[in-house]
VOGU-3710 file (C-alpha; in Angstrom, 3 decimals, decimal comma):
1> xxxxxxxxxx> 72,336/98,090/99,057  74,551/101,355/99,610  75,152/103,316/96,630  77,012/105,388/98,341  79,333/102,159/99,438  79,219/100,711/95,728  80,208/103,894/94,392  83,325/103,881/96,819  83,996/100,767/95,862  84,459/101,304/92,220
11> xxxxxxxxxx> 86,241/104,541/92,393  89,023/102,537/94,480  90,551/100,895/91,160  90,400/104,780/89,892  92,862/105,673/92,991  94,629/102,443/92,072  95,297/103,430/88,694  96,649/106,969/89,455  98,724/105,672/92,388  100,171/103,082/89,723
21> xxxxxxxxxx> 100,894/105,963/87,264  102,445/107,909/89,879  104,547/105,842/91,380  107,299/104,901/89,017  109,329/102,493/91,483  106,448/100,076/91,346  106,559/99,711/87,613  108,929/96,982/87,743  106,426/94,848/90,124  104,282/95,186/87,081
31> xxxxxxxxxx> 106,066/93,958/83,971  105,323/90,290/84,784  101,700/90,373/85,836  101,079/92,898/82,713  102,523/90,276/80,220  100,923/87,367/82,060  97,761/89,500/81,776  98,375/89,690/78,147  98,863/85,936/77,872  95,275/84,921/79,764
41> xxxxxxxxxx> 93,634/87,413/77,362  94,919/86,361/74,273  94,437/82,621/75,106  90,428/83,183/76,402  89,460/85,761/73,243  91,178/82,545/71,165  89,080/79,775/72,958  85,682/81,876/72,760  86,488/82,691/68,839  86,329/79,028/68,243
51> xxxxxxxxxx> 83,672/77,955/70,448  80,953/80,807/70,753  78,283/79,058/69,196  78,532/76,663/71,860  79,351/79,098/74,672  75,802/80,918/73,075  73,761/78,045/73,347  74,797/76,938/76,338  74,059/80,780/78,040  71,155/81,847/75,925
61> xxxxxxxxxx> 69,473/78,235/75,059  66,547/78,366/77,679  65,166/81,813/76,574  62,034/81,746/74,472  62,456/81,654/70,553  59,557/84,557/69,258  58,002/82,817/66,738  55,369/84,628/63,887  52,574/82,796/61,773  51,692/85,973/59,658
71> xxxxxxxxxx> 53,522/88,958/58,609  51,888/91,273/60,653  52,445/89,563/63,558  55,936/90,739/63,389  54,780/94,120/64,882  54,906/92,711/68,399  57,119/89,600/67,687  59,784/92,207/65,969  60,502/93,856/69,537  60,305/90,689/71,021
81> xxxxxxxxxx> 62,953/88,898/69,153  65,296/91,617/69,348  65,127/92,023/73,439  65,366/87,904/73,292  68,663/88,350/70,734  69,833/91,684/72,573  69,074/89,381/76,337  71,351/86,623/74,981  74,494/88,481/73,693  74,648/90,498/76,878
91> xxxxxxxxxx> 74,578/86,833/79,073  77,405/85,503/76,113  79,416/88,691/77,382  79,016/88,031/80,995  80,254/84,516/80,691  82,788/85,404/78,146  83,749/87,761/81,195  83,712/85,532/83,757  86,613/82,863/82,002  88,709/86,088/81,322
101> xxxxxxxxxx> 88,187/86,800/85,403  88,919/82,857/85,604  91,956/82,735/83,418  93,162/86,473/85,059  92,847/84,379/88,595  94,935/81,443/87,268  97,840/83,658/85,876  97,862/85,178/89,379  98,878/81,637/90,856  102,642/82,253/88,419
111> xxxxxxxxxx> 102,587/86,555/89,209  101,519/86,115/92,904  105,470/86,373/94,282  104,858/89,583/92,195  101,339/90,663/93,268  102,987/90,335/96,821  105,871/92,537/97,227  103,580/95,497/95,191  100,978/94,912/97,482  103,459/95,504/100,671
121> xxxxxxxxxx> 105,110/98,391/98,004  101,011/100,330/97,792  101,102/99,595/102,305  104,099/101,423/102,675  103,422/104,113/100,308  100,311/104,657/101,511  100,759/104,067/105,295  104,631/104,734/105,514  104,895/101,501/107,230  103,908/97,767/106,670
131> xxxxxxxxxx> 101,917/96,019/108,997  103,470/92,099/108,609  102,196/89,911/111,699  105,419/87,798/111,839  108,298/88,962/109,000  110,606/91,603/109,883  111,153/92,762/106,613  114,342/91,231/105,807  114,871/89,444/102,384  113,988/85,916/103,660
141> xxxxxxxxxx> 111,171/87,365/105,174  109,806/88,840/101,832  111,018/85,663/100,327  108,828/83,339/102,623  105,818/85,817/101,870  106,434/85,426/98,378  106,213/82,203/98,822  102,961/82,181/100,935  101,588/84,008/98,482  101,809/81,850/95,792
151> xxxxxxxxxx> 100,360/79,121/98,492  97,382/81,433/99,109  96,419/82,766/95,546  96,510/78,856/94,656  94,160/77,761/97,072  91,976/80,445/96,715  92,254/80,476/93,014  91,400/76,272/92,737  88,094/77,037/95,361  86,819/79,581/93,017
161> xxxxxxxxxx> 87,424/77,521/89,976  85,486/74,621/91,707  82,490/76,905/92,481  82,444/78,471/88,915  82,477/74,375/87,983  79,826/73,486/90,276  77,560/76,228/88,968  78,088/75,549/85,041  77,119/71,554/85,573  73,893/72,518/87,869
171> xxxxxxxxxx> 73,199/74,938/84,788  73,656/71,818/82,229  71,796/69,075/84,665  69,132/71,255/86,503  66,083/71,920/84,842  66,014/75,996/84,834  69,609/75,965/85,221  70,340/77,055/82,442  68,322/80,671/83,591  70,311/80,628/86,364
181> xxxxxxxxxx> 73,454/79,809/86,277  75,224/82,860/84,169  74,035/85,588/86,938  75,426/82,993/89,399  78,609/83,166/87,611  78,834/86,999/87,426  77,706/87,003/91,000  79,929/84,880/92,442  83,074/86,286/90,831  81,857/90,023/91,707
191> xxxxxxxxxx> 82,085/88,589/95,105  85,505/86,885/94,450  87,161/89,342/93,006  87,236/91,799/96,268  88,342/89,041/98,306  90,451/87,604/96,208  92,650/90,550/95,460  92,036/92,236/98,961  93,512/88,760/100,381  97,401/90,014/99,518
201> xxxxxxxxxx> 97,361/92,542/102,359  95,001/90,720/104,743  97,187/87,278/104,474  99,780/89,312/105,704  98,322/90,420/108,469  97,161/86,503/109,430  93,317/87,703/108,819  92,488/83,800/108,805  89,151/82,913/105,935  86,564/82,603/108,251
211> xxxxxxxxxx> 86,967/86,499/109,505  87,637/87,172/105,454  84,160/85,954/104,982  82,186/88,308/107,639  84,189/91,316/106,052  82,955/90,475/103,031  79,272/90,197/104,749  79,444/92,844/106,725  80,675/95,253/103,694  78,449/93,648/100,859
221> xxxxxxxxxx> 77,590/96,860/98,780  81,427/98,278/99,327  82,191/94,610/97,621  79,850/94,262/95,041  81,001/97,728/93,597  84,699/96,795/93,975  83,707/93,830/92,072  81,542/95,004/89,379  83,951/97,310/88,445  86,819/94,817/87,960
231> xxxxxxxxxx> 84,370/93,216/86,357  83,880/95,429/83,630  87,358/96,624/83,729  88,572/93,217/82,701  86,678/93,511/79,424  88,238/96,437/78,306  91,006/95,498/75,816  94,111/97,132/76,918  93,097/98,324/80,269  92,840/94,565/81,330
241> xxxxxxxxxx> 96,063/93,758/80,911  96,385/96,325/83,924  93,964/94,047/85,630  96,304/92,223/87,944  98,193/94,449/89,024  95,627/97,117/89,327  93,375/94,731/91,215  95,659/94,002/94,281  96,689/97,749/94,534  93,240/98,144/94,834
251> xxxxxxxxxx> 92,571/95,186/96,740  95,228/96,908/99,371  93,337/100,143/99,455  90,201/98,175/100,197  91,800/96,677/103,176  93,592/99,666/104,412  90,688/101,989/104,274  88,173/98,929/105,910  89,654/96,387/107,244  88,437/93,163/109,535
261> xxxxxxxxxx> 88,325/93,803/113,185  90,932/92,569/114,669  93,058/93,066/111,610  96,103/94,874/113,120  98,941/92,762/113,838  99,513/93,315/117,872  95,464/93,909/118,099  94,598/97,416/117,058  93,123/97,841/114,070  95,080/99,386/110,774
271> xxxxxxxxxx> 92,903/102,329/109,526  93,638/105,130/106,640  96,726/106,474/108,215  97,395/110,466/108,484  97,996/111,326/105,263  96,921/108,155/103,265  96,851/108,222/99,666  99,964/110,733/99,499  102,744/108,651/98,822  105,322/108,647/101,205
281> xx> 108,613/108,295/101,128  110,086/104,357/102,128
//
């Protein structure tokens, strides 16, 4: 584990953010993601308001229950109750966090058209060009990417979904599931959410999943800071309705700045161009 790499990866969604701020003409690419955003949010803090006992149970129901026969006894099973209580609110936050990531990932399926055309927006900005394996840039080119897009962020969306399932019924049906299965969840989607959001940009190249998934290997710290730090971004009310949009302009950073061998439409591989991260001129 590179902390060096993690830390790289995290300050990515800072860049993100600025170049977002900066960049006026991609405000409009936003709007719709931002509102979506709003949407997901509203409709997870409203399903975990009615059902957080349950949600609690289910995340916190296999640690120990400190237990005292005498009153002095609470001088060691004090500390221990509260590190048990403190231990079981911080997993009901990390699953709490993981359907927000979920629900953030489903809205995507609706914004990625959207998601699209920004992320090409951030290349060109960044790069001065776009690197597109087969379009030529005209409007039914952009169209059919749009298009693919939505194809992509669907399919990638449903498999991540089905994973996040998987794990939640071996946590019910194992025995010791239940101790196991929230990390899984947080792990899995700080994994996801690199290669999820990195996937605009290298599905426009034609980067095909099986080369997606030895990037993601071969660059596991880079990831897991990219991805812890969405994941923490995503609980911070206001900032997370940013998260979609912020995410892929991140996402396209990411694969500018490291992408797959092989990556580079024609066979050379696209690296931080001359000048990247001063916005250029389209």
């Amino acid at each position: 584990m590179s902390i060096t790499d993690a830390l790289e990866g995290a300050r990515l969604h800072l860049e993100a953010l600025g170049l977002l701020w900066r960049e006026k003409r991609l405000w409009p690419l936003v709007a719709l993601p931002f509102a979506l955003s709003a949407l997901a949010f509203g409709g997870v803090a409203s399903f975990v308001a009615l059902r957080a006992s349950v949600i609690h149970d289910f995340v916190s129901g296999w640690l120990p229950v400190p237990r005292a026969d005498a009153w002095w006894e609470w001088v060691w099973v004090g500390p221990a109750w509260l590190a048990v209580e403190t231990a079981g609110w911080l997993l009901f936050g990390a699953f709490t966090l993981a359907l927000l990531v979920a629900a953030f990932l489903l809205a995507s399926i609706v914004a990625s058209p959207f998601l699209e055309a920004l992320s090409r927006r951030v290349e060109q900005r960044v790069t001065g060009r776009v690197r597109d394996a087969e379009g030529d840039g005209s409007l039914a080119a952009i169209l059919r990417d749009g298009g693919r897009a939505a194809v992509e962020e669907t399919k990638r969306t449903l498999f991540f979904l089905a994973v996040q399932a998987a794990i939640v019924i071996a946590g019910i049906v194992v025995p010791g599931g239940q101790a196991v299965a929230p990390l899984a969840l947080v792990l899995v989607t700080m994994l996801f959410l690199p290669l999820d959001h990195a996937s605009f940009a290298l599905d426009r190249w034609r980067v095909p999943f099986r080369s997606k998934r030895r990037w993601l290997r071969a660059h596991a710290s880079l990831m897991l800071g990219f991805g812890g730090a969405a994941f923490l971004i995503c609980g911070v009310p206001g900032l997370n309705f940013l998260a979609m949009p912020l995410f892929v302009t991140s996402g396209t950073l990411l694969a500018l700045r490291h992408p797959p061998p092989g990556a580079e439409p024609g066979g050379a591989t696209p690296g931080r161009a001359p000048g990247a991260g001063t916005p250029t001129s389209p």
